[in-house]
C-alpha positions as CSV (number, residue, x, y, z in Angstrom):
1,X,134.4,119.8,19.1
2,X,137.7,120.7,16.7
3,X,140.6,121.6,19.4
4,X,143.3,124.0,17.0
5,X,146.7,122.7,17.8
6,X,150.2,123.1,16.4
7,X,151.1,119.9,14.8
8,X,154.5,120.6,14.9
9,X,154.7,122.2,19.0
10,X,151.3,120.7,20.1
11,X,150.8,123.8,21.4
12,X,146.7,125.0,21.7
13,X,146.1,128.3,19.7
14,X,142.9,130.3,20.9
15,X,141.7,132.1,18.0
16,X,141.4,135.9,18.2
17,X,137.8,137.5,18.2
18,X,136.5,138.2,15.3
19,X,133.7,140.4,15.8
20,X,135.0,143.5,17.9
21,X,132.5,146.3,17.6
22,X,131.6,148.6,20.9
23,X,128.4,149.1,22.2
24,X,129.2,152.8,24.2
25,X,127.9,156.0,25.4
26,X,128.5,157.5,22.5
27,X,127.6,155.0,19.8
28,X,131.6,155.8,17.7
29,X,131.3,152.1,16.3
30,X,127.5,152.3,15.2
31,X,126.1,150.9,18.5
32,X,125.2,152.8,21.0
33,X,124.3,151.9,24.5
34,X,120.0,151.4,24.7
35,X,118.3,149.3,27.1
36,X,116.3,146.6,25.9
37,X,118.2,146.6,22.7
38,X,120.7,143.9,23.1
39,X,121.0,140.5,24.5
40,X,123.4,139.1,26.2
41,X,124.2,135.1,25.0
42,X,126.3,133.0,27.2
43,X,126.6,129.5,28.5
44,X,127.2,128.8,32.0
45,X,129.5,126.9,31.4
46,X,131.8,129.1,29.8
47,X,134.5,131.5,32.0
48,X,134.8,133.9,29.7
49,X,130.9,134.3,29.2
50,X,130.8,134.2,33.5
51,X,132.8,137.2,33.5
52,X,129.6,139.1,31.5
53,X,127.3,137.5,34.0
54,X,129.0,138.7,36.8
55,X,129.5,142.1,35.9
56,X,125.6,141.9,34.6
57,X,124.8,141.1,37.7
58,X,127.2,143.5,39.9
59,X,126.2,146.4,38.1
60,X,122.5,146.0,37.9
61,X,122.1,145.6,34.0
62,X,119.3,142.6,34.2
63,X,116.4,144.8,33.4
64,X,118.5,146.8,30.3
65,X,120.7,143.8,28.8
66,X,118.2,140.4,28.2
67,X,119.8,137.1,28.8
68,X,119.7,134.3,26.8
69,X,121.3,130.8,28.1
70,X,122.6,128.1,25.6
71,X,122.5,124.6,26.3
72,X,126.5,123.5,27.6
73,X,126.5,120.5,25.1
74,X,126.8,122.0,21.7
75,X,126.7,120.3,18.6
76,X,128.6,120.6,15.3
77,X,126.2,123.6,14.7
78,X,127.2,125.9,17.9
79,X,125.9,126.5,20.8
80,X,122.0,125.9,20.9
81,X,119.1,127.2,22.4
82,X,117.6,124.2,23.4
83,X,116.9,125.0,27.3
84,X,113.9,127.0,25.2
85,X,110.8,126.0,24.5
86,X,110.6,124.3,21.2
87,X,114.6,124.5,21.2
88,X,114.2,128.8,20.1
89,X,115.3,131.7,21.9
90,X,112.3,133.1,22.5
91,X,113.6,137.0,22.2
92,X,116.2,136.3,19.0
93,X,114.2,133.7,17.0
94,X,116.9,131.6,16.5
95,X,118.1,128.2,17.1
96,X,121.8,128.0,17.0
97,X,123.9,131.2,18.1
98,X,125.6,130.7,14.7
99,X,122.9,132.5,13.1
100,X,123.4,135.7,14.7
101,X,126.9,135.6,13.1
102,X,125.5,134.5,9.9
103,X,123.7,137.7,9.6
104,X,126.3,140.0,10.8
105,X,128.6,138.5,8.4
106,X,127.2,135.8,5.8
107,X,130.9,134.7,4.7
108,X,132.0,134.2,8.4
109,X,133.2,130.7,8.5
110,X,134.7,130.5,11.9
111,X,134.1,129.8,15.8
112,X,131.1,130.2,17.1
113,X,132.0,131.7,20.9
114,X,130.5,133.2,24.2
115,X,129.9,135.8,25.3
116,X,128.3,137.7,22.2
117,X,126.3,140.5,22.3
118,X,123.3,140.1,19.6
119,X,121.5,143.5,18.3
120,X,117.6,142.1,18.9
121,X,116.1,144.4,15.9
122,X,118.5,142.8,13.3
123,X,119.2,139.7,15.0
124,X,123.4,140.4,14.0
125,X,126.1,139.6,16.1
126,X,127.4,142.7,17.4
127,X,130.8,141.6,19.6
128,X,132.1,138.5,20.7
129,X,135.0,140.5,22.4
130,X,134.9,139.1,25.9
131,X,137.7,141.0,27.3
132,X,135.9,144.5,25.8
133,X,132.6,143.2,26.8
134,X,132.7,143.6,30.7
135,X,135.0,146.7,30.3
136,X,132.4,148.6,28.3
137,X,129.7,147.5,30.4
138,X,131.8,148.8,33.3
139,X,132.3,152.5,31.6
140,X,130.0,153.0,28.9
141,X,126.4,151.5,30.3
142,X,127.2,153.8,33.3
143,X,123.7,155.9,32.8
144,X,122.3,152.4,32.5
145,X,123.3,150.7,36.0
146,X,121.4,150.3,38.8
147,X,122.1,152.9,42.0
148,X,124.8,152.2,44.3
149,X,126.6,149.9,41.7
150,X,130.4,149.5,42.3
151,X,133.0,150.8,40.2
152,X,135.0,147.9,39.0
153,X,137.6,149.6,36.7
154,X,138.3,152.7,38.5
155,X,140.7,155.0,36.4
156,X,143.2,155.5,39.2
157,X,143.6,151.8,38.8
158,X,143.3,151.2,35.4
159,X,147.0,150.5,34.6
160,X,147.4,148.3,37.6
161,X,144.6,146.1,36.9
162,X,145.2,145.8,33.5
163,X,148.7,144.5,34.4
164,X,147.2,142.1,36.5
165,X,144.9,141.2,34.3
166,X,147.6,140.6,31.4
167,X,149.6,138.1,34.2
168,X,146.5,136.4,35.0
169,X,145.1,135.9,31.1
170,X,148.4,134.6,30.0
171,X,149.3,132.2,32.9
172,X,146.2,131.3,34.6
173,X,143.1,131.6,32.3
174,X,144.7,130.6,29.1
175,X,147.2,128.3,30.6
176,X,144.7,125.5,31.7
177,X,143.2,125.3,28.2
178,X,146.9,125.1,26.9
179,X,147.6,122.7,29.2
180,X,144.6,120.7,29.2
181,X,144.5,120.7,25.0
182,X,148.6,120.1,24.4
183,X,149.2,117.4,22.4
184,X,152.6,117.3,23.3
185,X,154.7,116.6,26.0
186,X,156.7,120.1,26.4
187,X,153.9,122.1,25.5
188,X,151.8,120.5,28.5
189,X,154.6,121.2,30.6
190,X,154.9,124.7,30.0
191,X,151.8,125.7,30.5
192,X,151.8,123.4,33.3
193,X,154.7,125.0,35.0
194,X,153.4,128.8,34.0
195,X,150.1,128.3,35.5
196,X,151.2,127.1,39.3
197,X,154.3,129.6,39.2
198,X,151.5,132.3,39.1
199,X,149.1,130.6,41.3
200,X,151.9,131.1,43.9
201,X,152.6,134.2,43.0
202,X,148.7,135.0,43.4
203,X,148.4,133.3,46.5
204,X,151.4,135.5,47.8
205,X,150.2,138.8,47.0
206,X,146.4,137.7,48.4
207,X,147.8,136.8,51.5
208,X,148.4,140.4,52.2
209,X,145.3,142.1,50.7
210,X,142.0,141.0,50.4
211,X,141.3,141.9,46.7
212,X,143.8,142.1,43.6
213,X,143.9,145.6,43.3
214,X,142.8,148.1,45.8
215,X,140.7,147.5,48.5
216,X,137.4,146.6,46.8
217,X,136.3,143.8,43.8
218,X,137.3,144.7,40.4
219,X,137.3,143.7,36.9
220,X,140.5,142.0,38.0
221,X,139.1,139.7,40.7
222,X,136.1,138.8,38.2
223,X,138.4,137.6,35.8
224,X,140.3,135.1,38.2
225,X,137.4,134.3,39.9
226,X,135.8,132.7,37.1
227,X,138.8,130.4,36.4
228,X,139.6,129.1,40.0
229,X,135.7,128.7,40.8
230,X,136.3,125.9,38.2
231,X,139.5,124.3,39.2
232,X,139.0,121.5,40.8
233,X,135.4,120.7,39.2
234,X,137.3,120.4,35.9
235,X,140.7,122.0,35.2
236,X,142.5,119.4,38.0
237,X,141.4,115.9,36.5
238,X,140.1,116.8,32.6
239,X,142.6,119.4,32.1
240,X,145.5,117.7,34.2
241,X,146.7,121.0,36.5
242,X,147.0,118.9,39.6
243,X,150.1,119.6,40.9
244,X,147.6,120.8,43.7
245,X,143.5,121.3,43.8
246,X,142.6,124.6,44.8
247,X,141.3,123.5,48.1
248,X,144.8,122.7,48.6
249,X,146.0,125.9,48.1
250,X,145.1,127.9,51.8
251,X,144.8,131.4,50.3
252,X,143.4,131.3,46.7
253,X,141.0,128.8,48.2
254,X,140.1,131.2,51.1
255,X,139.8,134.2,48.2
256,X,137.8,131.6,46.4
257,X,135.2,131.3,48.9
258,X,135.0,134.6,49.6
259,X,134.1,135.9,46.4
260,X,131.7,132.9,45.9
261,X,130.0,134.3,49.0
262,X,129.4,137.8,47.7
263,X,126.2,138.4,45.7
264,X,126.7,138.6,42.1
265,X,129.3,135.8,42.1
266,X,128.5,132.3,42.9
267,X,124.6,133.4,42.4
268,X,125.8,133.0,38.6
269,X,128.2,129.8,39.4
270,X,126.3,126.3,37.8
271,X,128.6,123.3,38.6
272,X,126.0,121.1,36.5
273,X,126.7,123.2,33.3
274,X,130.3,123.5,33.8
275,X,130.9,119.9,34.4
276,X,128.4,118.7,31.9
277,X,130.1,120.8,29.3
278,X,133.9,119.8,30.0
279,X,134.0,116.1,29.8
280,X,130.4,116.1,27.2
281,X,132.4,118.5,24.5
282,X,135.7,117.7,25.0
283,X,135.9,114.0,23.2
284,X,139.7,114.5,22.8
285,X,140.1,115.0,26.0
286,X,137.4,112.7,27.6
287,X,136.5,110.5,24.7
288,X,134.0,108.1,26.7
289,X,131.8,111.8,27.5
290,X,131.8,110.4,31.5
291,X,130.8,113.1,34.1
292,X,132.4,112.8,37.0
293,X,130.3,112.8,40.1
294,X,132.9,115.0,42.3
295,X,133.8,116.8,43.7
296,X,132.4,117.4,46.8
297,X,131.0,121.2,46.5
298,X,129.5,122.0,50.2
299,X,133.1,123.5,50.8
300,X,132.2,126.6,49.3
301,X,129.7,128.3,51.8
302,X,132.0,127.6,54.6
303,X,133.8,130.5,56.7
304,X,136.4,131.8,54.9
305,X,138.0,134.7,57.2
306,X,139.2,137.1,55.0
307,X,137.3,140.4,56.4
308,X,139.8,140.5,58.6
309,X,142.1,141.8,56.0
310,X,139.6,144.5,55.7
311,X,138.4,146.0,51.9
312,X,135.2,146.9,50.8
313,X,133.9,144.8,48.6
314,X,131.8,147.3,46.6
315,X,133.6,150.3,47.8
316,X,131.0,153.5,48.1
317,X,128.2,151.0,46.5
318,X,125.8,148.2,47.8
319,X,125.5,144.7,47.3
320,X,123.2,143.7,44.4
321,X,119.7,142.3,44.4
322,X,119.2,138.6,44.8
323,X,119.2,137.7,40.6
324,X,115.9,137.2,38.8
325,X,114.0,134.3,39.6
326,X,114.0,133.7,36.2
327,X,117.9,133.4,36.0
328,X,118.2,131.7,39.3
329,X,120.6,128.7,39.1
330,X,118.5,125.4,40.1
331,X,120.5,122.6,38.7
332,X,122.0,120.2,40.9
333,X,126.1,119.8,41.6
């Protein structure tokens, strides 16, 4: 795997999306929301692609948005289908993710990235916008969700959570990659330094309130969630952020668990992908590919006390279903 750094800062760049069509109500960009249309293609491995499961999952969409689950090693040709039998997704055809973008745009010639939304009639990438992903599935697949599902981008709180969201993107879910793919000194540092300032900042704000914004889960808990639910499995040792582990860090580690304890969040957590997909892919990083055997994961059903700050998790709505048993996680730690 190619990391993009600055040669001259070290710096790591992430490159913008490149396919950032909407799938909504109305069907403005040529897409309009249709169960059994689509399919959903993530790894497990992958934060930004957890967020989709997550909200997937919250919101009830299993039965309207098909799933498809790459391998976490990829190869020099994308992320594969190989946990398929004969090594093809069985709904899309296709072997490598890179030909869904191949047919949405034959001249595309860069990364290959999850989440993506593939259009199952045509087989073409439709998005590969992961912020706009969950959002749209949050507002525009309303007619489409399951009863009782909670509203995780409330308009009253829309500004709010995007602000939080903007703070926690730049300095928390950006910052361990830019940390853990510097190839410079200062540029490690920085994003070293940004990422625990905010961690402290998070941890004091959650020490008062059970949830980010408000007082039930929304698109801005997802989103940190699926960053500190890999901390210490990865970002602390193969990305260097170990000023402390997260089980160091009382409240985060208490928010952690609580939110890992809720359906629809660690029912979509697989510390086997995650870890497998780190120190495999990441040769620059971890060039002898060895998996670590820690750490210790029983910690994360354990009593975590924060009902006593109150919330409702799923405000006026329920608690989803226990996932498919097809898309039930069932590899080891």
């Amino acid at each position: 795997m190619t990391i993009p750094t600055d040669p001259e800062t070290g710096e790591f760049h992430r490159a913008p999306n490149a396919f950032t069509a909407r799938i909504t109500s109305g069907g403005g960009d040529g897409w309009p929301v249709e169960a059994g249309r689509y399919r959903l293609v993530v790894s497990r491995a992958c934060p930004w692609a957890s967020r989709a499961l997550v909200v997937r999952r919250l919101l009830g969409l299993e039965d309207v948005l098909s799933l498809a689950v790459a391998d976490p090693i990829q190869d020099s040709r994308s992320w594969r289908f190989t946990l398929d039998p004969g090594g093809v997704d069985p709904v899309l055809g296709i072997r490598f993710l890179y030909e869904a973008y191949e047919r949405a745009d034959p001249a595309y010639d860069g990364g290959i990235s999850v989440p993506a939304i593939v259009d199952v009639p045509s087989g073409k990438l439709v998005t590969n916008d992961y912020p706009r992903i969950t959002l749209d599935l949050d507002t525009q697949w309303t007619a489409l969700q399951r009863e009782g599902a909670p509203e995780l981008y409330p308009e009253a709180l829309r500004d709010e959570i995007d602000a939080v969201n903007a703070d926690v993107h730049r300095d928390v879910n950006a910052a361990v990659y830019e940390a853990g793919f510097a190839t410079k000194q200062a540029a490690y540092e920085d994003a070293y330094d940004r990422l625990f300032a905010r961690l402290d900042a998070l941890s004091d704000r959650l020490a008062r309130q059970r949830y980010l914004v408000g007082d039930t889960i929304t698109e801005a808990d997802i989103r940190l969630f699926t960053t500190l639910v890999r901390f210490d499995a990865v970002y602390h040792g193969h990305f260097k952020c170990n000023r402390h582990k997260l089980t160091e860090l009382p409240v985060l580690w208490a928010y952690a668990r609580d939110l890992f304890q809720t359906p629809g969040f660690g029912d979509t957590v697989d510390f086997d992908h995650i870890k497998r997909h780190y120190y495999g892919v990441h040769e620059q990083v971890n060039p002898t590919g060895i998996v670590p055997k820690g750490p210790d994961l029983s910690g994360w059903t354990t009593a975590h006390g924060r009902e006593q700050l109150g919330g409702r998790p799923f405000g006026n709505g329920t608690p989803p279903p226990p996932p498919p048993p097809e898309e039930a996680i069932t590899s080891g730690s």
